[in-house]
Every structure is written in C-alpha cells, then in structure tokens.
N, C-alpha and C positions, 0 to 999 in steps of 0.2 A: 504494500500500500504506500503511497507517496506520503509522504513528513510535508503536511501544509498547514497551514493554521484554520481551523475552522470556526463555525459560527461560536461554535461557543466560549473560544480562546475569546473572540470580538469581545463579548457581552461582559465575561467572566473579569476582562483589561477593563472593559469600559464604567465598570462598576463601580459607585465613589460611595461615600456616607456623607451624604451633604450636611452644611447644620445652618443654611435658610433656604425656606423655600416661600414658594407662593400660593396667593391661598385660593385658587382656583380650586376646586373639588375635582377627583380623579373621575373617572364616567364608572357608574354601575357594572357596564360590563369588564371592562379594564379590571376592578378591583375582585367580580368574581371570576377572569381570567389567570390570577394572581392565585386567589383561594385555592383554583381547581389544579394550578402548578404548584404549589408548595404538599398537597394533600397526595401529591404521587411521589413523595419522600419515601424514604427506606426505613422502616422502624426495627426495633427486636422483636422477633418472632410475631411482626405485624401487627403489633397491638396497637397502636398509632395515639398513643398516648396525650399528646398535644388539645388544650383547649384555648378554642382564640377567639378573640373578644374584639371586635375591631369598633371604634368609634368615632362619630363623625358629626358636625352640624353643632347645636347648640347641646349635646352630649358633652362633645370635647371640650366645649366651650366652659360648661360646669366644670368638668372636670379638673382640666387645668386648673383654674380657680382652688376647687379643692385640694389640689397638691401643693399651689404656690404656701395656700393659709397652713399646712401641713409643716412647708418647710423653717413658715415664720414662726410656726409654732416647736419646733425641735423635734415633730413628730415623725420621726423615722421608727419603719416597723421591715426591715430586710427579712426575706424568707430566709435568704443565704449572704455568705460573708463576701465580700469585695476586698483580698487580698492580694498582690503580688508580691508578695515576699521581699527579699530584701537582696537579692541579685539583679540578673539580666533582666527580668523580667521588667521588677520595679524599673529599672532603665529605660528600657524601651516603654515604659508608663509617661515617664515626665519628659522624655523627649517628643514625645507625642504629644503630651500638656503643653510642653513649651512651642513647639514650631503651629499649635493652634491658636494659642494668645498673640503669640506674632503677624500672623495671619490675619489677627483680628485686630494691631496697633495697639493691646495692651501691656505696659510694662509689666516685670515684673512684680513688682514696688506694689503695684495699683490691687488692693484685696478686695478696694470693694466694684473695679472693675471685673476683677476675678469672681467674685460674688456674684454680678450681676450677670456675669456670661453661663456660670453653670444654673441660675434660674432659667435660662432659655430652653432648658431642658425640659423645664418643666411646662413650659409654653409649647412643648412639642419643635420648637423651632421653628415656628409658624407655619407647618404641616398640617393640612385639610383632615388627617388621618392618623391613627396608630392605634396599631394592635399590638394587645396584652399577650405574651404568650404566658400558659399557667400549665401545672405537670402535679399529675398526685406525686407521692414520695413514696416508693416501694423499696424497699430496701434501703441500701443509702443512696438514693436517686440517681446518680452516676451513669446509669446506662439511659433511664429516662430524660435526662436531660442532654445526651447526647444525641438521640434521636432527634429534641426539639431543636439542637443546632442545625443538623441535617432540614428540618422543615423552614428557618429561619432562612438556609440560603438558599434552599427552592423560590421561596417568599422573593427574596431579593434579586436576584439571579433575573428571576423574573420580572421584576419591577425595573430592572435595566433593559431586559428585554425590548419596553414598552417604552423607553424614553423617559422613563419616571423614576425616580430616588428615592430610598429607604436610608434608614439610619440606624441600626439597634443599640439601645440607650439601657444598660444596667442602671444607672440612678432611676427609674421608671420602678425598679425590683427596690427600692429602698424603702417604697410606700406602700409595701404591699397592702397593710392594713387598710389604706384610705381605700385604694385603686377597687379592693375585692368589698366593701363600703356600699362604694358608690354603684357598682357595676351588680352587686347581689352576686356574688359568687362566694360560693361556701369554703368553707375555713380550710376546709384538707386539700383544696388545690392551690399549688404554690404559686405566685409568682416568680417567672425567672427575669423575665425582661422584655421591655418592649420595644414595637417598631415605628419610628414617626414616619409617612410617608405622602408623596404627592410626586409635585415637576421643582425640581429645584430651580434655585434662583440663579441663573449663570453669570449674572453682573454682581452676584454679593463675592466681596474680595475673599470674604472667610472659604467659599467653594471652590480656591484657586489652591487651595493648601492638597498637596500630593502626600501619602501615609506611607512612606517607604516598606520594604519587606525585606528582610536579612537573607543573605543569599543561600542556596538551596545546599551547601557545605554545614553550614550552621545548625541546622534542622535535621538535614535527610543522614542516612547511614545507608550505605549499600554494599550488599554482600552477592557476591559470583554476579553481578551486574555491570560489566563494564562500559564505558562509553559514553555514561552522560553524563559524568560529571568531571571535567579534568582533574586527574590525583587520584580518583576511586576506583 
C-alpha cells in the first residue's frame, strides 16, 4: 500500500482546543452528526459506559452562572484529583500555562489577570455548547474512564471534521456537585470533564497559540520494529 497521508492524518493535524469562540449555535444536525461519531467509540467489552449531557441556549446560560457563583463561593466538589506530579509532566503543565497567558498578553505578575482568564472557563469560553461527560465508578474506574477518553476524541475528531472546535476542560470536573445540581443527574455518576464547543473564533489572538507535542522518542518504545524511528 502506498505511505500517503490520509483524510484522517488532515483532521487529526487540523485539530486545535480553541479557548474563544462564537456564539453562533452549531445546526441540530451537525451536533447529532457528532453524537452518532463519538457513540461508534470502542469501549471494554462494549459496555459503553459514557453518559452525556450536552447543553445549550439559556441552559448554558444558567449554568454558567451557577459555576461562576460556585467558584466565588470556594465551592469546588472534584469527583477526581487534578494532579501532575512533580516531574515532566508538571513541566509540560506550566509550559502550557505559560505560552497561553502569552498568547493572551498576560504577564506573569498579573493574578488577577490570571484569575480572570481561568473564569473563562467557566463561561465555557463563549461556546454555544458543552457537554458533561459523566462514568459510574466500577472498580477503581480506570478502564471506564479510558473508554470515555476514546469517546471524547471520536466527539472531537469529529467536531474538526465539521469545521467546528471543541475544547475538553477538566476544571468543568471540579464542580461536579453544582454541574450534576443543576442538570438532575444522580450522585453515582461521576463527572470527568467537559467539552465546550461551536466554530471558533479565528481573529481571537488566544486561537493562534500552537500546543506543541514531544517527539515520538520520548513516548514510544519499540521493540523488533525497525525503521520508524531513527536510533530504534
């Protein structure tokens, strides 16, 4: 077979996390074009574990609201921890942190500039949409919340597809309390994280910021596979 790039290499490059969009609402069918491609994920032994909650109009509008008073209020209720550790990892965290605040002309100095950008989060980043992704806890959830990762990039994969930008926001999972609240979802399904999405904004300077990716040495390990990686 010929080594060419295909459509999906296209989509898979073309893929960003924007963090503004516009507030145009996506079309009905778009968004259940979306649904019906993330719902052809791969799960463990098909159990397809994923419940999603997508919200839109004057929903979101509430909602928002409820997480900003949430956050003024100190009311953080995480299902799960938001840790990188204290290596590479955390590294590649604040480098991340820092080349977005640059992007966006805040110093470092500026906390309540800082302040005021991770609220935007909570604004969905002015996203027409975003769905909840939520996962009971079987075990210690680890294979179920792998799955929803698989469904997450069906979700967006596809959303590029279409011209359209998703974002997936762990500080979304910080409020689980409020989020499963507002929306009547019952206490044993978790929140993991959510997706804000629409058409991004392509004139907002913050969407010109590129997220690098460490090269495939770093990551991959290859055994009796020669050839694709020089040295391996």
């Amino acid at each position: 077979m010929p080594t060419t790039a295909s459509p999906f290499t296209d989509i898979a490059l073309a893929r960003r996390s924007p963090r503004q969009f516009l507030p145009a609402p996506v079309s009905p069918s778009d968004i259940r074009g979306v649904l019906d491609d993330a719902q052809t994920a791969p799960s463990n032994s098909n159990t397809q574990q994923w419940t999603v909650h997508v919200v839109s109009g004057a929903a979101r509008d509430a909602l928002s609201k409820e997480l900003l008073r949430a956050e003024e209020e100190g009311r953080t209720s995480p299902d799960f921890t938001a840790d990188y550790g204290d290596g590479v990892y955390q590294e590649r965290a604040q480098a991340q942190a820092a080349g977005h605040y640059r992007a966006r002309g805040i110093e470092r100095a500026d906390r309540e500039g800082r302040r005021l950008a991770v609220r935007e989060n909570l604004e969905f980043y002015g996203a027409p949409h975003v769905a909840f992704l939520f996962m009971p806890v079987i075990g210690d959830g680890v294979r179920t919340a792998g799955d929803i990762g698989m469904y997450a990039q069906n979700f967006l994969l596809s959303l590029a597809s279409r011209g359209l930008g998703g974002i997936p926001q762990t500080i979304l999972g910080f409020y689980a309390d409020t989020v499963r609240e507002f929306l009547g979802v019952p206490e044993d399904l978790k929140l993991l994280f959510g997706i804000s999405f629409g058409t991004a904004d392509r004139t907002a300077p913050v969407n010109e910021f590129r997220r690098g990716r460490v090269p495939l040495r770093q990551s991959v390990v290859l055994h009796d596979t020669p050839g694709v990686i020089d040295g391996q």
